[in-house]
C-alpha positions as CSV (number, residue, x, y, z in Angstrom):
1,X,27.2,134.2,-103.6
2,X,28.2,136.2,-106.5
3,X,26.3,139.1,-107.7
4,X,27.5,140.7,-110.9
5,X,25.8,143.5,-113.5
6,X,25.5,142.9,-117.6
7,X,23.5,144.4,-120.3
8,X,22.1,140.7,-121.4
9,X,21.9,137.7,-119.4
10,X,21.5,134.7,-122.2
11,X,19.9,131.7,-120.6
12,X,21.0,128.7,-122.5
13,X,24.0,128.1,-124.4
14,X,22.7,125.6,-127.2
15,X,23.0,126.8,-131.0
16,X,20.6,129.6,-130.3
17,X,21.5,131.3,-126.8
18,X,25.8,131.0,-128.8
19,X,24.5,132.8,-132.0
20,X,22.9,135.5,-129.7
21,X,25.6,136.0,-127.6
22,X,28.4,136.3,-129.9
23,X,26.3,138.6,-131.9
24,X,25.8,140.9,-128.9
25,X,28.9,140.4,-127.9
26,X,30.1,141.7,-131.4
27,X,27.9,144.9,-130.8
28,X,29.9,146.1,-127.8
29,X,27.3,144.3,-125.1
30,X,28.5,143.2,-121.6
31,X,26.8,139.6,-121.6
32,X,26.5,136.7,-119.1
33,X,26.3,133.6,-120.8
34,X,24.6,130.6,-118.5
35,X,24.0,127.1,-118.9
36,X,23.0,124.2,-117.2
37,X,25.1,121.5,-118.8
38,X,28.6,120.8,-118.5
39,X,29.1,122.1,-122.1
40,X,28.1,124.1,-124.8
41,X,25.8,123.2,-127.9
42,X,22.7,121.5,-126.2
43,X,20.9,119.6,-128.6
44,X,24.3,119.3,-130.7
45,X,26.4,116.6,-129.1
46,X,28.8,115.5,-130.9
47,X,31.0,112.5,-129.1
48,X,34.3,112.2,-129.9
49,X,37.7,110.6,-128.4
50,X,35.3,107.1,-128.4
51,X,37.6,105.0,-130.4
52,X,34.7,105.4,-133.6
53,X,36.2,105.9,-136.9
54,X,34.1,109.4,-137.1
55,X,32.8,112.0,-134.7
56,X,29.4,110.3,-133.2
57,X,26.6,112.7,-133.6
58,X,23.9,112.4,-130.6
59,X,22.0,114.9,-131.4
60,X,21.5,117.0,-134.6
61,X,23.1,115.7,-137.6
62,X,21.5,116.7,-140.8
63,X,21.3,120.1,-142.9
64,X,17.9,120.4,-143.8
65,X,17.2,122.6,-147.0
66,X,18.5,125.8,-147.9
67,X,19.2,127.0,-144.2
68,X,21.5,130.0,-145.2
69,X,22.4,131.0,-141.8
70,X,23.7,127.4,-141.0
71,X,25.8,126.7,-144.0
72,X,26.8,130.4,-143.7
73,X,28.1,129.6,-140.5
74,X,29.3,126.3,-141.1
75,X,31.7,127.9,-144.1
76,X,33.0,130.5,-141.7
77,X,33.9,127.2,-139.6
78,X,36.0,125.7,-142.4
79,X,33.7,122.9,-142.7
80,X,32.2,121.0,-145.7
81,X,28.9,119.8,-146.7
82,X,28.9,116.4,-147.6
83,X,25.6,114.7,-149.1
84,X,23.7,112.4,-147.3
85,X,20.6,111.0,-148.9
86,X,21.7,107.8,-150.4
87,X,19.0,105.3,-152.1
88,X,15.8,104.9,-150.0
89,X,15.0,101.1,-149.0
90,X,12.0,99.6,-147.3
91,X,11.1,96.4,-145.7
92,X,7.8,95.5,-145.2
93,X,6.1,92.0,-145.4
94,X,9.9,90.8,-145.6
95,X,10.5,92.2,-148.7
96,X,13.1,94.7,-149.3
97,X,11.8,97.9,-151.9
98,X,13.2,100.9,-153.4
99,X,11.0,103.7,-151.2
100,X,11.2,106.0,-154.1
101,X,7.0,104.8,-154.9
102,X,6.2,105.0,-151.4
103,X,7.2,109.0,-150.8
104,X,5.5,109.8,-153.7
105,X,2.8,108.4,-152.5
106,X,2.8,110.1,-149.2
107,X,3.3,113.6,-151.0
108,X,0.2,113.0,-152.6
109,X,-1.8,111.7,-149.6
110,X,-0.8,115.0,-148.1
111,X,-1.8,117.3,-151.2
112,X,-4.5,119.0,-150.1
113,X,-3.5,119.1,-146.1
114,X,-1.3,122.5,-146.4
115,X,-4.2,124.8,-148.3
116,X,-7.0,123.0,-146.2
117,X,-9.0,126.4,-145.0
118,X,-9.1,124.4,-140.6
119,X,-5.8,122.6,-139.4
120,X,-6.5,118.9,-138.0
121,X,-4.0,116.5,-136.6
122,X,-2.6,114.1,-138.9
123,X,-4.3,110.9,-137.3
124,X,-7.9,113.3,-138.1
125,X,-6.5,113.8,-141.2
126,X,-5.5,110.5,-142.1
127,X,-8.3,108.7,-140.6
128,X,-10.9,111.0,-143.1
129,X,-8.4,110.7,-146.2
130,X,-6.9,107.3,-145.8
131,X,-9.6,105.4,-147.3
132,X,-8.2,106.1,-150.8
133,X,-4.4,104.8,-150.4
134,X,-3.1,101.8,-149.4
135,X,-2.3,100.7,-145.8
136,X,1.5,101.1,-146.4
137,X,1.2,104.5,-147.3
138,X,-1.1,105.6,-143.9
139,X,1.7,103.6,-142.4
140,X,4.6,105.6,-143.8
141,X,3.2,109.3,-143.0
142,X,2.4,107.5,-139.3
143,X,6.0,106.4,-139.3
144,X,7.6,109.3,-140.4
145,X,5.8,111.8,-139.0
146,X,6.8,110.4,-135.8
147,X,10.4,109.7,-137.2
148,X,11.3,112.7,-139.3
149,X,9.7,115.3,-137.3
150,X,9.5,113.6,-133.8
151,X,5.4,114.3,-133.3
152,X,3.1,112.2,-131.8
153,X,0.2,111.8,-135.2
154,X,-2.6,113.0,-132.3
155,X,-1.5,116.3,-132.0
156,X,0.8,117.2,-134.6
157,X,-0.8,120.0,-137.1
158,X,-1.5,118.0,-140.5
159,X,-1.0,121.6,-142.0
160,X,2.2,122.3,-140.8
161,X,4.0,119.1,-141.8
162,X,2.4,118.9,-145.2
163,X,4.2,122.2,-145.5
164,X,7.2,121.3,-144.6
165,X,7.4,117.9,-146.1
166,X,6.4,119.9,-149.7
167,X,9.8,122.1,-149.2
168,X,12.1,119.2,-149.9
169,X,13.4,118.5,-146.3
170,X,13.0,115.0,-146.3
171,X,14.9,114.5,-149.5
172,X,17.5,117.2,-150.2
173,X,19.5,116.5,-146.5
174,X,23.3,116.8,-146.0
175,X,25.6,116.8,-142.9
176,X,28.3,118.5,-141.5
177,X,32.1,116.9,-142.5
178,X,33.4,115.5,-139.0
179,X,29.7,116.6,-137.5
180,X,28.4,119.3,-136.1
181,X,31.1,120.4,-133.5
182,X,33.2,122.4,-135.7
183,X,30.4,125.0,-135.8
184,X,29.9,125.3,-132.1
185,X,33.7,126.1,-131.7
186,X,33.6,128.2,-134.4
187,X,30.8,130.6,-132.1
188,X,32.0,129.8,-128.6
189,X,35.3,131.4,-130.5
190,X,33.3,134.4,-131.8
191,X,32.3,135.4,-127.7
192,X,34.6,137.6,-126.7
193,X,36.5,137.2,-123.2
194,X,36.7,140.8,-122.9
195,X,32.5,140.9,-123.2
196,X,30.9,137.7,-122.4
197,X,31.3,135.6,-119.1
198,X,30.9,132.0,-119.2
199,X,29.0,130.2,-116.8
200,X,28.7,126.4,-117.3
201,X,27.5,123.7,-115.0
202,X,24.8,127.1,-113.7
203,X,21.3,126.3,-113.1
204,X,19.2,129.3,-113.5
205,X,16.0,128.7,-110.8
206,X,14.5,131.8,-111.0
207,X,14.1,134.9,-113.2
208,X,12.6,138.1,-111.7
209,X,11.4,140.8,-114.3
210,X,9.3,142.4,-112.7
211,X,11.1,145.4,-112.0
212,X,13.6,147.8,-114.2
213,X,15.6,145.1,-115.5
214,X,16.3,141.3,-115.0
215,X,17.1,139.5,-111.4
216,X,18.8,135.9,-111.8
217,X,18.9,133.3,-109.1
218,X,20.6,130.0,-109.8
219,X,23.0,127.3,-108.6
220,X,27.1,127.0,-109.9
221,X,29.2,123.9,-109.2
222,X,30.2,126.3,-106.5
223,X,27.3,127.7,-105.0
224,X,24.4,129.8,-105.3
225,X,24.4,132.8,-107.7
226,X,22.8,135.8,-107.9
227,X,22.9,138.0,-111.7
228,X,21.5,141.3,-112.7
229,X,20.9,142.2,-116.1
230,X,19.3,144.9,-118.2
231,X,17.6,142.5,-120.3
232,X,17.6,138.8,-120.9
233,X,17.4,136.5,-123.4
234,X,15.3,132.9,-122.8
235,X,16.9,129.8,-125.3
236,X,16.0,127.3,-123.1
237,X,13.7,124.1,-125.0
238,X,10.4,124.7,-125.2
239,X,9.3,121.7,-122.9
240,X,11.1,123.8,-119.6
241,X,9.5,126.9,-120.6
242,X,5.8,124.7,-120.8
243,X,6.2,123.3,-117.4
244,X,5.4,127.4,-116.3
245,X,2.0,126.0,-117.5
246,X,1.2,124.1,-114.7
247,X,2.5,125.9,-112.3
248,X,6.0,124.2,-112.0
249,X,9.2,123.9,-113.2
250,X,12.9,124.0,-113.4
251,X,13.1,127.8,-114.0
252,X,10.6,130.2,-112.0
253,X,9.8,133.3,-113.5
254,X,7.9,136.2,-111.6
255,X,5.5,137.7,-112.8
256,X,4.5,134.0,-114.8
257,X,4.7,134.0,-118.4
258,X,1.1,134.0,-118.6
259,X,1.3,136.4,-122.2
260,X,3.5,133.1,-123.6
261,X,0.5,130.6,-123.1
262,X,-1.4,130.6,-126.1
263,X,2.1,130.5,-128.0
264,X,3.1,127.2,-125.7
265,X,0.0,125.8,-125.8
266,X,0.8,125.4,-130.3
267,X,3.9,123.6,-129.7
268,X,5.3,120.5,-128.5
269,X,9.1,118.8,-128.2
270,X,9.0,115.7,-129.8
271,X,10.6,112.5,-128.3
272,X,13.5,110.6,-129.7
273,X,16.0,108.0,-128.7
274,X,19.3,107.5,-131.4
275,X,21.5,104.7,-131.1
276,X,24.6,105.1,-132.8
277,X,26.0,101.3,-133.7
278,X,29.7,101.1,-134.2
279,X,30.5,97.9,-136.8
280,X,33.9,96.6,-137.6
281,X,32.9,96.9,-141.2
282,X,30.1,98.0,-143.5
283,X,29.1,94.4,-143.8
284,X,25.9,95.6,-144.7
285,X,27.6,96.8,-148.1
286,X,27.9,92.8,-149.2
287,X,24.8,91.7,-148.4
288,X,21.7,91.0,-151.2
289,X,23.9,91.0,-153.9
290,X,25.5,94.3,-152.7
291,X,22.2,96.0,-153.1
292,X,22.1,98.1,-150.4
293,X,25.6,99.5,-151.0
294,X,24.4,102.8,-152.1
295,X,21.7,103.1,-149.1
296,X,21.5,106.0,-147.2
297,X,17.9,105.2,-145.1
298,X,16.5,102.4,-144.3
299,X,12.7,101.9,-143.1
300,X,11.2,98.9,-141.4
301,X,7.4,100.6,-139.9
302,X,7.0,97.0,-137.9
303,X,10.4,97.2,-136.0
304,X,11.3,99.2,-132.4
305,X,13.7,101.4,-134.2
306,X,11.8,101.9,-137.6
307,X,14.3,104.4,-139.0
308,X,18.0,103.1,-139.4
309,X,20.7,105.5,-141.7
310,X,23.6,105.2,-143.0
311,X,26.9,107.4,-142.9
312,X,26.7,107.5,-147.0
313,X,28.7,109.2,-148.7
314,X,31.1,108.3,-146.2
315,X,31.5,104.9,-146.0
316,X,32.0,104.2,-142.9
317,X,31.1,101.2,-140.5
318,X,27.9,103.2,-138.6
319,X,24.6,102.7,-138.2
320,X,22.5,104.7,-136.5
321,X,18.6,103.3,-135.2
322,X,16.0,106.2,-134.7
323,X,12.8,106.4,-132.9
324,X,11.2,109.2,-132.3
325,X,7.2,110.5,-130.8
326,X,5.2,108.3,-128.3
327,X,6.9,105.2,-129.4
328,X,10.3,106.9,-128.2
329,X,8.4,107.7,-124.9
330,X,7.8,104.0,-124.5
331,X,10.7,102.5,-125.0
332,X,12.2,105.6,-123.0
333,X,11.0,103.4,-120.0
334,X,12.5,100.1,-120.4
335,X,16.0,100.9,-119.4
336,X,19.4,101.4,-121.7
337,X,20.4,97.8,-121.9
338,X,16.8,97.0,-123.8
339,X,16.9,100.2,-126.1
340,X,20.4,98.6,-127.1
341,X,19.0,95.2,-127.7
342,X,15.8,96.5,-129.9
343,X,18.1,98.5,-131.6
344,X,20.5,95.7,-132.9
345,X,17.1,93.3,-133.0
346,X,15.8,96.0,-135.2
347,X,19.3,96.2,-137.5
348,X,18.7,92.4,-137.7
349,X,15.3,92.7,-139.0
350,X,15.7,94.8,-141.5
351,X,18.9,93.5,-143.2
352,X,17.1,90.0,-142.9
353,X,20.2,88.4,-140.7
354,X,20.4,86.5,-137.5
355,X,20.8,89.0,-134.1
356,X,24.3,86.9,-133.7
357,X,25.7,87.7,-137.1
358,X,24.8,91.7,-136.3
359,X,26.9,91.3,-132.4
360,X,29.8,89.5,-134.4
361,X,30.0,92.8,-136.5
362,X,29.2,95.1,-133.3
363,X,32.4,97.0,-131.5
364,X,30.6,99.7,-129.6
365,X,26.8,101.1,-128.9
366,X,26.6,105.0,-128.3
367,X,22.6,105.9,-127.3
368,X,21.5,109.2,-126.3
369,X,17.9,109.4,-124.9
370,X,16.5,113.1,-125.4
371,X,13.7,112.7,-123.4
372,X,15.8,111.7,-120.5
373,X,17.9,114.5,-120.8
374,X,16.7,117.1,-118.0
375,X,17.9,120.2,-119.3
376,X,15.7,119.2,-123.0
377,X,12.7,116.7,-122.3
378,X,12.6,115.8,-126.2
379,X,14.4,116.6,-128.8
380,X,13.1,118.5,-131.7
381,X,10.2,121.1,-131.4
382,X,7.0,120.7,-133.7
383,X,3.4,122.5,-134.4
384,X,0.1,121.3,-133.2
385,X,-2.9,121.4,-134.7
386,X,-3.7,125.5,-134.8
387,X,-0.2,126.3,-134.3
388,X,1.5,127.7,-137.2
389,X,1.4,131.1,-135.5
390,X,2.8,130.2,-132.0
391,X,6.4,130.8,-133.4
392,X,5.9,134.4,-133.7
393,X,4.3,135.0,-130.6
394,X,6.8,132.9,-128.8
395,X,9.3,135.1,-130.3
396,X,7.9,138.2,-129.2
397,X,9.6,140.0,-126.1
398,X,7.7,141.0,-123.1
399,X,8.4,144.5,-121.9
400,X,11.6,144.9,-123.9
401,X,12.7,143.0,-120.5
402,X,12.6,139.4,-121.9
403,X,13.4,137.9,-125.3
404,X,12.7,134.5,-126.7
405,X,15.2,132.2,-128.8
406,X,15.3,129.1,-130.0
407,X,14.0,126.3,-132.7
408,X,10.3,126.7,-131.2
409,X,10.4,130.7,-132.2
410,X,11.3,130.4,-135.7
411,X,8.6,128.8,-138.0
412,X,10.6,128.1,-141.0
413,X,11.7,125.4,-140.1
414,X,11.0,124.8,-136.9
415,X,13.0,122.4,-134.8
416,X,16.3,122.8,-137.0
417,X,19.4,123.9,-135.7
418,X,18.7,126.5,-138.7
419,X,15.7,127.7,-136.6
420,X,17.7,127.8,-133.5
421,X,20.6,129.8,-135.4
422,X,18.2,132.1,-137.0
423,X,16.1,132.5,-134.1
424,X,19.3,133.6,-131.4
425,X,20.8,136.6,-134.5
426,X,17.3,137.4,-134.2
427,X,16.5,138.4,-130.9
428,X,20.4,139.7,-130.4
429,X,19.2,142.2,-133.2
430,X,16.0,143.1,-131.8
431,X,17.4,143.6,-128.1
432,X,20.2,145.9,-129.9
433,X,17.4,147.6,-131.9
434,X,15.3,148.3,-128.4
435,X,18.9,149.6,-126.7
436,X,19.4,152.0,-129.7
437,X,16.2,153.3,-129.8
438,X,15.9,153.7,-125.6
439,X,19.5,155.9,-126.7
440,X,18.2,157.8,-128.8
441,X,15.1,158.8,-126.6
């Protein structure tokens, strides 16, 4: 067993828990930096070394918006933005459409949702408003609110996503040149050797702040640990920190984080499977009189992976199938070899080709299921109905012993890695603000 002493103990080393620690770190902070996974980045998994003409993205992939702190970041990493919108297609009925119409469509179903004075879930809300547009556009919102943002329409705050949706996120999106990975080098370089400890492979089980500072109990690769810090810092997906809810749970904390269950109870972590298919060619390019050469999304509502994207303005022979919210959960259950075949089925579908032209074209199939994962349960966090203030509270510390990181504590956006960024130099500022002014006292 070890036993070791550190100003902050930083639970999680995704985009958030990194940021927080090289921050600290930077301050002159002794910090112990533990994860459960094998590796750093969490949600960010980028795949490389898999014979693909590009790095594979598994998890996040897409610059949402402004996010200053990401592309910040991302130009301290050396890396480039490239666009990654693309022309919009649809196929429903079996005809393929520009989906231009169709968003415009949805913006204005969703109008009046953000200044409505009482939040309502989007199936309330679309069930009361839908009577006055067309089925195809009650399918689209359905479609992507459970693709774009991951949510399951029962529970999803209509509010909150007609907020969102109205700050250009779904259109203005660009990626990462050779992904995502470049930035979580870039900040595991930024934690000093000298400062920070690395623990990978290091279950934390249990978390006792109860007394003058913070008691850690967990598992290594090599054995049990045992950690003592002054404070901590919590970056760990919201769905762990929900199962203190019912009284379970892969991390125990004592006392319970009863103060954090109003703040759970407005927030969810969405469900999503991605299947990254690996062509010989962009074949897709040639087909329809070349039409969808320029395409950057693609939308089929009646297929298993309604969602499929391109790597525009790249070029490159990858297409990725997305499905995310209950329908994710679903097929979650049928086992790897199916959500392979419904992906290709649903590739087929939409470019109106036979399932045996699409495997002709097929060299590899790289699928990450997020709700499998056991150290995420979902993938990206999102507001229920009455939530829009759970961020905050999630965010606030508890005794100046525990502080809270992470997409699910930073509202604008939530469940980005610009959240999760934002969120970790966030609470590393307000633990050093806390251990300046218990100095100064």
């Amino acid at each position: 067993m070890s036993s070791s002493d550190f100003d902050i103990a930083v639970i999680g080393a995704g985009a958030a828990g990194l940021c927080a620690a090289a921050e600290l770190a930077t301050a002159g902070c002794s910090v112990v930096l533990l994860e459960a996974r094998d590796r750093f980045g969490g949600r960010i998994y980028t795949h490389s070394g898999s014979g693909a003409p590009y790095p594979i993205e598994l998890g996040a992939e897409f610059v949402h918006g402004v996010a200053p702190v990401t592309k910040q970041l991302l130009r301290a990493a050396g890396v480039v933005m490239v666009d990654a919108t693309g022309t919009r297609f649809t196929r429903r009925d079996g005809q393929l459409s520009d989906a231009h119409d169709d968003f415009r469509e949805v913006e204005r179903l969703l109008q009046e949702a953000a200044s409505m004075p009482q939040d309502e879930s989007v199936a309330q809300y679309l069930k009361r408003r839908g009577g006055a547009f067309e089925r195809e556009t009650i399918e689209m919102v359905r479609m992507m609110v459970e693709g774009f943002d991951a949510a399951d329409p029962q529970d999803a705050s209509v509010k909150a996503i007609a907020e969102e949706w109205s700050g250009g996120s779904i259109e203005g999106q660009e990626r990462p040149l050779g992904g995502y990975a470049a930035l979580i080098t870039h900040l595991v370089r930024q934690l000093d050797s000298s400062r920070v400890r690395v623990m990978l492979s290091t279950c934390v089980e249990a978390v006792d702040w109860g007394g003058s500072g913070v008691q850690l109990t967990g598992r290594h690769a090599s054995g049990p640990i045992a950690l003592r810090a002054h404070r901590a810092v919590v970056t760990v997906p919201v769905s762990l920190l929900k199962e203190q809810l019912v009284g379970g749970g892969r991390i125990r904390f004592d006392p319970p984080l009863q103060a954090k269950k109003d703040a759970l109870q407005g927030l969810a972590l969405g469900h999503v499977i991605k299947v990254v298919l690996q062509f010989r060619r962009a074949f897709w390019e040639e087909l329809h009189h070349g039409r969808l050469r320029d395409a950057g999304f693609m939308h089929a509502p009646a297929a298993s992976f309604p969602t499929l994207w391109t790597l525009l303005s790249l070029r490159l022979p990858l297409l990725t199938a997305w499905i995310g919210g209950p329908q994710a959960q679903r097929l979650s259950s049928l086992g790897g070899d199916e959500v392979s075949r419904q992906a290709l089925h649903s590739v087929a579908q939409f470019l109106d080709v036979s399932e045996a032209s699409v495997l002709d074209e097929l060299v590899a199939v790289h699928t990450y299921d997020w709700s499998a994962d056991p150290w995420s349960r979902g993938a990206y966090c999102y507001l229920m109905v009455n939530g829009q203030k759970a961020p905050a509270l999630l965010a606030q510390p508890l005794r100046d012993r525990l502080y809270f990181a992470g997409d699910a504590t930073n509202s604008d956006p939530t469940g980005t890695v610009e959240a999760a960024l934002a969120s970790g130099r966030e609470a590393a500022r307000a633990v050093l603000r806390s251990m300046r002014s218990a100095s100064a006292r």
